[in-house]
N, C-alpha and C positions, 0 to 999 in steps of 0.2 A: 187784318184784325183791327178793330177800332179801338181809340187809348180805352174805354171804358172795358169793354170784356177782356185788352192787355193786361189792365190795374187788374180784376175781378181774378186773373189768372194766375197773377203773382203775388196776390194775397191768398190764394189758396194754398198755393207751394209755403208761402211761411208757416201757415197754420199747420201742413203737413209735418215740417220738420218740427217745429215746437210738438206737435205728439210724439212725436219719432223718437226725439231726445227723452222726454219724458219717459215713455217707454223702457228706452235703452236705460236710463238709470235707475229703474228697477230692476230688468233684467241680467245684469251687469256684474252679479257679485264674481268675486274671483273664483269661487266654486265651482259656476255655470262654466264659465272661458273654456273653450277648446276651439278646435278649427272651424269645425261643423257648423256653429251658434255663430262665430265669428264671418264665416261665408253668408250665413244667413240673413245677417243682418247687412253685411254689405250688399248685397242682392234688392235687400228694402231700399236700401235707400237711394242704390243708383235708379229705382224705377219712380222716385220720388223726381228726380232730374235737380237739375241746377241752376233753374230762376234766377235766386236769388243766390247768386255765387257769395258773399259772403258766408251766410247763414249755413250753406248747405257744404263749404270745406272745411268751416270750422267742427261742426257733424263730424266730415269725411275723418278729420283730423281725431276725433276723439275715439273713433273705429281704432285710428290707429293705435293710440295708447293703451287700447285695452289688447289689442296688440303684441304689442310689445311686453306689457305687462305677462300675458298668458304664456309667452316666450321665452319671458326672461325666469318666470316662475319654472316651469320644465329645466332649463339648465340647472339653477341652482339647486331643486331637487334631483338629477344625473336625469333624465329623462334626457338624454342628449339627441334619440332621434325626433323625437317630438318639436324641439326647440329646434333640429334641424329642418324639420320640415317647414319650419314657419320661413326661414332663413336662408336656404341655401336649394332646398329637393323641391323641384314642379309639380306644384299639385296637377297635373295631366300630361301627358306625354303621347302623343302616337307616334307608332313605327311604321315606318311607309316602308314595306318592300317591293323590289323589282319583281315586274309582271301581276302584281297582286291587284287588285282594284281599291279594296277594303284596308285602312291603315291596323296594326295593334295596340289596342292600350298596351304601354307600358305599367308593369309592378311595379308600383313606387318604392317598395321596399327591397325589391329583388332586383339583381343584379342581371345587367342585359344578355350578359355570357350564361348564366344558370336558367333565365325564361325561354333563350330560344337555342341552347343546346342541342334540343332536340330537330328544331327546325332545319337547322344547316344540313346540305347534303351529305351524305355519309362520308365517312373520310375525309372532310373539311375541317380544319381549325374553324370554329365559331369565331373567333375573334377577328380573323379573315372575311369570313363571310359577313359577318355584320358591317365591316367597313365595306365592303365592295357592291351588297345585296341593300343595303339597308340604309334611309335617313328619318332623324329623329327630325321631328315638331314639335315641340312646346308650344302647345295649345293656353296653359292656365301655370304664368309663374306662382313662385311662391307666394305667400299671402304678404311678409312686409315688403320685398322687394314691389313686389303692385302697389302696395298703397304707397310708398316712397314713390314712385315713379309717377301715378298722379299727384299724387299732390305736389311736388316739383312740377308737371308740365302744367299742374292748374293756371301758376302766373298767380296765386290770391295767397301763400304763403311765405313768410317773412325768410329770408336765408338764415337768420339765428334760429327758427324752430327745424328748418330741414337740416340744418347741423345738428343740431341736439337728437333729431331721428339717426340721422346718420351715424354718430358717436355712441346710441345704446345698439345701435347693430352689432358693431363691432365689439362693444361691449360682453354680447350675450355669446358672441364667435369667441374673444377672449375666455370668459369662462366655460365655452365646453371646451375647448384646447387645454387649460389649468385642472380643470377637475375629472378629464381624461388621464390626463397625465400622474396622478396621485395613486390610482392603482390599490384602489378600495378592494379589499376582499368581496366575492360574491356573495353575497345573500348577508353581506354587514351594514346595518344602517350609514350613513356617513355622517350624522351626527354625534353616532357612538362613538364611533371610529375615531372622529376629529377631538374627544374631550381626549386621546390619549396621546396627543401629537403635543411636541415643544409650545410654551405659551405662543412664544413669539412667530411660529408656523400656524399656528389656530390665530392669529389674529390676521396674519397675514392675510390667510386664504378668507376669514370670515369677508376683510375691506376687500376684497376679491371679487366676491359675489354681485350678480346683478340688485337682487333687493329692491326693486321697481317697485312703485306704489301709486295711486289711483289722483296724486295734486295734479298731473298736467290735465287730466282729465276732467275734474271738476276747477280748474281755469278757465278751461275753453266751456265748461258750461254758463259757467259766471258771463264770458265777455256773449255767448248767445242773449243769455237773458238780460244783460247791460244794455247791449243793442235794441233790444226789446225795448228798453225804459227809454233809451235815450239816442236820439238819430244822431245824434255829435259822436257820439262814445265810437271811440276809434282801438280795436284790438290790437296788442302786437304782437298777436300774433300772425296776422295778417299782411303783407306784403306794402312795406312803406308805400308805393303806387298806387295799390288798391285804396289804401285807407284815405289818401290829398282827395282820389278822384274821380275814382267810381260809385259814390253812396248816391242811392236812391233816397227823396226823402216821400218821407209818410206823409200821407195828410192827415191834420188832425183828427177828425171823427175815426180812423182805423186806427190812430197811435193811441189813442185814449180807449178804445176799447178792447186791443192787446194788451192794455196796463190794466185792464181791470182784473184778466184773468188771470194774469203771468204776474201782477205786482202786489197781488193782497197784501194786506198786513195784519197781524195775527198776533197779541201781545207787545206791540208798538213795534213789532222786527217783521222786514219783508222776506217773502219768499225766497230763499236761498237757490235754490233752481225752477226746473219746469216741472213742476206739480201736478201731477195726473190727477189728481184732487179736485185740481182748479180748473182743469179742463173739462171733466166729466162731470164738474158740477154748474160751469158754466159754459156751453155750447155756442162757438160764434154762428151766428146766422144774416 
């Protein structure tokens, strides 16, 4: 490939991701977040690719906040298999049996002993049979497990942000274990519930809670469009390595006309993020 259609190619992939994020920060409220939407847009953006590895894990990165966010929201409201499935349950499983050709989806929610009770030979413990007759595959881990485990093997992520992923896992595992354990009546809200608990137990358990909220998320928006303004601007959340040694720089005439659409200014304050505004009203060509 000549450096000219290489530049033409890698300036495409940025423009891709500056709409992507745009995008994504409209469609992003905590209302929308479930798995489905969350798969979805992971799917976008991995066929987007990774050009420009800065631009495109700091993205990756903010999938994951919203993430974590959707995750952590399900525990604190008892949705504990929800937040489990972000967490701990593979979203796909096949079951490979002996002599079969064709694997089984596993029920994500059903247990292996009550889906193929029926299958085992007659007069078999099932629990026998499935260890001797049967191996699992995990096709598609869970959702944060995945994005934790790219973005560690990216190599473009700082250890204090994969610690910080790592500590609200545990986090969100902490509080379904805590608010398991509480033993709320069925069908009683647990807001109600908790005004009628010892103050000093309702405080407890409130600083208990995950309470996850959307600033990592518009940080790592911030250092995309900072990047945008300025080719020094160095993230940290980005991996000390990355940030000494790997920057590509812009030539002029493309960094000044990504500034014009990404940096308006607008009652003497610039654009606060990526402005689908500023994109669909200025088209690069």
């Amino acid at each position: 490939m000549s450096l000219g259609l290489a530049e033409d190619h890698i300036k495409s992939n940025e423009v891709e991701l500056f709409e992507y994020n745009a995008l994504l920060e409209e469609e992003s409220h905590a209302s929308c977040l479930n798995e489905r939407f969350l798969e979805q847009k992971i799917g976008e953006l991995e066929k987007i690719g990774s050009i420009r590895k800065d631009l495109y894990w700091l993205t990756f990165a903010r999938l994951n906040e919203l993430t974590l966010l959707c995750a952590g929201n399900y525990a604190d409201a008892f949705e504990f298999s929800a937040a489990g499935d972000f967490l701990v349950n593979p979203r796909l499983i096949l079951v490979h049996i002996r002599n079969r050709i064709e694997p089984v989806v596993k029920k994500r929610h059903l247990k292996l002993t009550d889906q193929f009770r029926n299958a085992a030979d007659s007069g078999k413990d099932v629990t026998r049979w499935l260890k001797n007759e049967t191996l699992l595959e995990i096709k598609k881990e869970p959702l944060l497990t995945y994005l934790y485990e790219r973005l560690k093997k990216s190599g473009c992520m700082s250890q204090e942000y994969l610690s910080s992923i790592d500590s609200r896992m545990k986090k969100i595992a902490d509080v379904i274990a805590l608010l398991s354990s509480l033993h709320v009546p069925n069908g009683q809200n647990f807001h109600q519930w908790l005004q009628y608990m010892p103050r000093s137990e309702r405080r407890f358990i409130k600083s208990s809670l995950c309470q996850f909220d959307t600033r990592t998320f518009d940080d790592l928006g911030r250092d995309i469009y900072q990047i945008i303004q300025n080719v020094e601007y160095k993230s940290t959340f980005l991996a000390e390595s990355y940030r000494t040694g790997l920057r590509r720089a812009w030539d002029i005439e493309d960094d000044e006309k990504l500034k014009s659409i990404f940096g308006k200014e607008e009652k003497g304050q610039k654009c606060p993020g990526l402005s689908r505004d500023c994109i669909d009203k200025n088209p690069i060509t």
